[in-house]
C-alpha positions in Angstrom: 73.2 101.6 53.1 69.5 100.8 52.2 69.1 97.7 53.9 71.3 98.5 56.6 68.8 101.9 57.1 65.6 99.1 56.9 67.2 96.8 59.6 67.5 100.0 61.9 64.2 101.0 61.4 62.2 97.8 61.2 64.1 95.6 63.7 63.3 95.6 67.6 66.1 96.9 69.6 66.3 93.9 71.6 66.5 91.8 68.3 69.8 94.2 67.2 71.0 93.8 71.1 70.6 89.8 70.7 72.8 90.4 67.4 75.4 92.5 68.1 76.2 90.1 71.5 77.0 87.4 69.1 79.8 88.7 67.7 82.7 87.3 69.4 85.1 90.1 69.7 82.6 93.2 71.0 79.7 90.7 72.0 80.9 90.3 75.8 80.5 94.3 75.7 76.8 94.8 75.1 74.0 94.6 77.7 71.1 93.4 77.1 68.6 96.7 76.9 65.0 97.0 77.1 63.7 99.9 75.1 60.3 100.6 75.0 59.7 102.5 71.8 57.2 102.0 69.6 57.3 102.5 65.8 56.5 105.7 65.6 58.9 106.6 68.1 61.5 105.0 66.2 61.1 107.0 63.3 60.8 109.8 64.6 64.3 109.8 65.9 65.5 108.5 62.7 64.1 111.4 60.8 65.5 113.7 63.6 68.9 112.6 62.9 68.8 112.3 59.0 67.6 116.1 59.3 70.4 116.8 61.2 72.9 115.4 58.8 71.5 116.9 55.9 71.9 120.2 58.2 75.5 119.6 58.4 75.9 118.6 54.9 73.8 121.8 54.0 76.3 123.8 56.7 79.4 122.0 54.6 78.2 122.6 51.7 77.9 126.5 51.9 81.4 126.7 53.6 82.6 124.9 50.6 80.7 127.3 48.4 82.1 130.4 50.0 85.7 129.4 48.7 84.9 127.2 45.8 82.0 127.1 43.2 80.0 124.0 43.6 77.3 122.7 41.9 74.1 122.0 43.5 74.5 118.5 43.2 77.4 117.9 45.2 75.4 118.4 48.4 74.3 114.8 48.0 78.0 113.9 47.7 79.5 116.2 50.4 76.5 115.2 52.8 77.1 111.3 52.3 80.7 112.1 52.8 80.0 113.5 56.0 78.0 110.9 57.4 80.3 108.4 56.3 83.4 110.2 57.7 81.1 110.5 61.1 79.9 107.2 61.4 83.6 106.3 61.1 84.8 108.4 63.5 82.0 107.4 65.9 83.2 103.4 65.4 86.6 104.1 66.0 87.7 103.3 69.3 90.8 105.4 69.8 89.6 108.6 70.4 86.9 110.4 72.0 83.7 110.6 69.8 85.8 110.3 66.9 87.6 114.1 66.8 90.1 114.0 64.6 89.7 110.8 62.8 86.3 111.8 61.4 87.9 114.9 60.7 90.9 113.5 58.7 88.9 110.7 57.1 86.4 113.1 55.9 89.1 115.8 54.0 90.6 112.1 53.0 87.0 111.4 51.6 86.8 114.7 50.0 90.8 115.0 48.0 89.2 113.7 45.0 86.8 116.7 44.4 89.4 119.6 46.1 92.6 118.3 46.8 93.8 117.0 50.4 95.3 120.8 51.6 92.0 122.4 50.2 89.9 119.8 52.1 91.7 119.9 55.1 91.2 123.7 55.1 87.4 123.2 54.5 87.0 120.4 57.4 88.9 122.9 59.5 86.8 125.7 59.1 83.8 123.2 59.4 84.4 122.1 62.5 85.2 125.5 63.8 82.2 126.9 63.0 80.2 123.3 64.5 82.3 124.4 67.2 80.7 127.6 67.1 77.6 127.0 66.8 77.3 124.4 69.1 78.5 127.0 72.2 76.1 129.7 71.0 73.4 127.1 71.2 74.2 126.3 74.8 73.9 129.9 75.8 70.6 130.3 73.6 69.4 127.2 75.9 70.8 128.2 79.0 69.1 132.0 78.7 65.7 130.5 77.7 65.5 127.9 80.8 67.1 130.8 82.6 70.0 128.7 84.1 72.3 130.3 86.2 75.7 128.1 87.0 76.8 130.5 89.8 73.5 130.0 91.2 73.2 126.1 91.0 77.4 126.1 92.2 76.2 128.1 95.7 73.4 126.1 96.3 74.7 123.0 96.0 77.6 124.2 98.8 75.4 125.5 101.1 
């Protein structure tokens, strides 16, 4: 995962885009891109995204908590878990942003440490309450830009 994390960060887009179009079964599929980003830019949204996971992981891990006494150190574990379970959900070309596959490979993932009907449960809830959150965070947006859909509906057929 290290050097994989490097080659993201220190590798030009365009270098990844040559790459990846090398590789004979998906290589047809990618276009060439032209990103402009510098460095800094680059790590930013790298940081932005490792924050996030360790959010969810954080999110995950209180869930957990709530029904079962963890340790503190099983963040780590149940936040790598995550992102593994994600990323394979994300790869997977069956379904739409990976629902359901990241969901059952991460209570797969996690049947070691609870058992697979006590880990199912958990991912349940999780994703609920992503669910959740993710709809009250739309609303929070769409009252602080003070978008109205009605509005923005009758204009557009007038």
């Amino acid at each position: 995962i290290f050097f994989v994390l490097i080659f993201i960060l220190f590798v030009p887009a365009k270098t990844i885009c040559k790459f990846i179009s090398k590789i004979p079964v998906i290589g047809k599929y990618v276009q060439m891109v032209n990103i402009k980003k510098n460095f800094k830019e680059h790590f930013i949204l790298i940081s932005i995204s490792s924050t996030l996971f360790l959010l969810y992981g954080l999110g995950f891990y209180f869930i957990s908590n709530a029904f079962i006494n963890n340790g503190l150190l099983t963040f780590i574990n149940l936040t790598g878990l995550l992102s593994i379970s994600w990323i394979i959900g994300f790869l997977t070309p069956i379904a739409p942003g990976g629902l359901g596959v990241s969901d059952l490979s991460f209570a797969y993932f996690l049947s070691p440490f609870y058992g697979f009907s006590l880990a199912s449960f958990l991912v349940v809830i999780f994703r609920f309450c992503l669910f959740i959150s993710e709809g009250l965070m739309f609303l929070i947006i769409m009252k602080i830009f003070k978008f109205n859909i009605l509005s923005s509906l009758k204009d557009k057929h007038e």
